[in-house]
N, C-alpha and C positions, 0 to 999 in steps of 0.2 A: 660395233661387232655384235653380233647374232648370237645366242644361246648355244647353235650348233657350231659355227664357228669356233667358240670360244673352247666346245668339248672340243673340238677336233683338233685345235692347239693344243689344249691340256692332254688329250692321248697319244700325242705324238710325244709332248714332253714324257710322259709316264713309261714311252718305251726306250727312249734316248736312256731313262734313269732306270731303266729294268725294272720296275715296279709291275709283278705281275696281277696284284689284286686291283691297282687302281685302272692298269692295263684291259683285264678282262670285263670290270665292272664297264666303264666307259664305251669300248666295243660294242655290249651287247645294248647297250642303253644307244647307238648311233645304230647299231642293225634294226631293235625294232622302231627308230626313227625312221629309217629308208623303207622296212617294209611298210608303215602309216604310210609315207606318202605314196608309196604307188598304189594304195590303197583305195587314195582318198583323186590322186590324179591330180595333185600340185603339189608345190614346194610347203614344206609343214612354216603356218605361222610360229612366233616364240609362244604365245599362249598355246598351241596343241603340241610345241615341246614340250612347256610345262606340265599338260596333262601325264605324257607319255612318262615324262619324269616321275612325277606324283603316284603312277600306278605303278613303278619298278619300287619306289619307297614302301609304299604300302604293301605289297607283295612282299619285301622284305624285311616287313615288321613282321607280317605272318606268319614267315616261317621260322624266325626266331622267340615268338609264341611258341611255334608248334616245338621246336627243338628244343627251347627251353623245360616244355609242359613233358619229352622223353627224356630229361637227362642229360642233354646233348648240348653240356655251354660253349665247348669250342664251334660246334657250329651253329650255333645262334649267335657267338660273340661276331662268328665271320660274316652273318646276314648283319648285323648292326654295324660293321666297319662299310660294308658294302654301301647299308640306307645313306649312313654320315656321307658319306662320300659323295653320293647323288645332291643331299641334303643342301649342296655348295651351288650348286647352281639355281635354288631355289629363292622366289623374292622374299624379301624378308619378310618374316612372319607374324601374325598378329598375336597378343596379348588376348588371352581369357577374359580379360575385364571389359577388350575392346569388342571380343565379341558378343559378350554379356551386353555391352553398350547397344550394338544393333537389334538385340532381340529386345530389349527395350525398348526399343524406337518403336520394330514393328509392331510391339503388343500395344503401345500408348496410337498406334496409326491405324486400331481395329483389328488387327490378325488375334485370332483367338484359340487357336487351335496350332496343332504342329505342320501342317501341310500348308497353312499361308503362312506363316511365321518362318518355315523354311525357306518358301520362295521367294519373300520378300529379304532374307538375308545372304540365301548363297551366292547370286552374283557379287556381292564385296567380299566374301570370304573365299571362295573360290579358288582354291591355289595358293590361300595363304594360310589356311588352317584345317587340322585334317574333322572330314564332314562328320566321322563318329562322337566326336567330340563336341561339334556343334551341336549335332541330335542329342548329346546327353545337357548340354547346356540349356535349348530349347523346351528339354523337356521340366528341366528343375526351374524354371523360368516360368513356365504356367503352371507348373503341379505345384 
């Protein structure tokens, strides 16, 4: 079963159980899947699921930054119930140590700088740890 499959069961069950947050979130997460692929003009792989997934997570870190930084916890608490939720469909994710582990690879393999030490690690982390993080990790790794 497919990534998109599997939301598509899960938001049918969500509406069967009248759960409107898990309801909505799900929807909009399968609408801007269909607008990608008519975008793109095929059926979307699980890996640019994943992406499209990772950018609704991220966007909804954001704004529970932003609303948290006005005051606004109820709605930052409801971007963070949103992110978790997306969060489920996500492959499991890597450890800090593991990705500390690959920037050590790439720095003992010659990368010396942040721009080949990135390159050489985002294809393995890619969808499995978020990239701000790598860049902070990268950077305390050669500084």
């Amino acid at each position: 079963m497919t990534i998109t499959e599997r939301m598509h069961d899960d938001l049918n069950s969500a509406r069967r159980e009248r759960n409107k947050l898990r309801t909505i979130v799900l929807s909009m997460t399968l609408s801007e899947a269909k607008n990608r692929k008519i975008e793109l003009g095929h059926e979307l792989s699980d890996e640019e699921f994943l992406e499209i997934i990772g950018r609704a997570i991220k966007r909804r870190r954001e704004s529970s930054e932003q609303f948290r930084a006005a005051n606004r916890a109820e709605l930052a608490d409801k971007e963070d119930q949103e992110a978790s939720l997306l969060k489920a469909y996500l492959p499991e994710q890597l450890t800090e140590d593991e990705v500390r582990g690959f920037v050590k690879d790439a720095v003992a393999a010659g990368a010396t700088s942040i721009g080949p030490v990135m390159a050489a690690i985002m294809p393995k982390v890619k969808g499995k740890f978020d990239g701000k993080e790598t860049n902070r990790i990268v950077r305390e790794e050669l500084g």
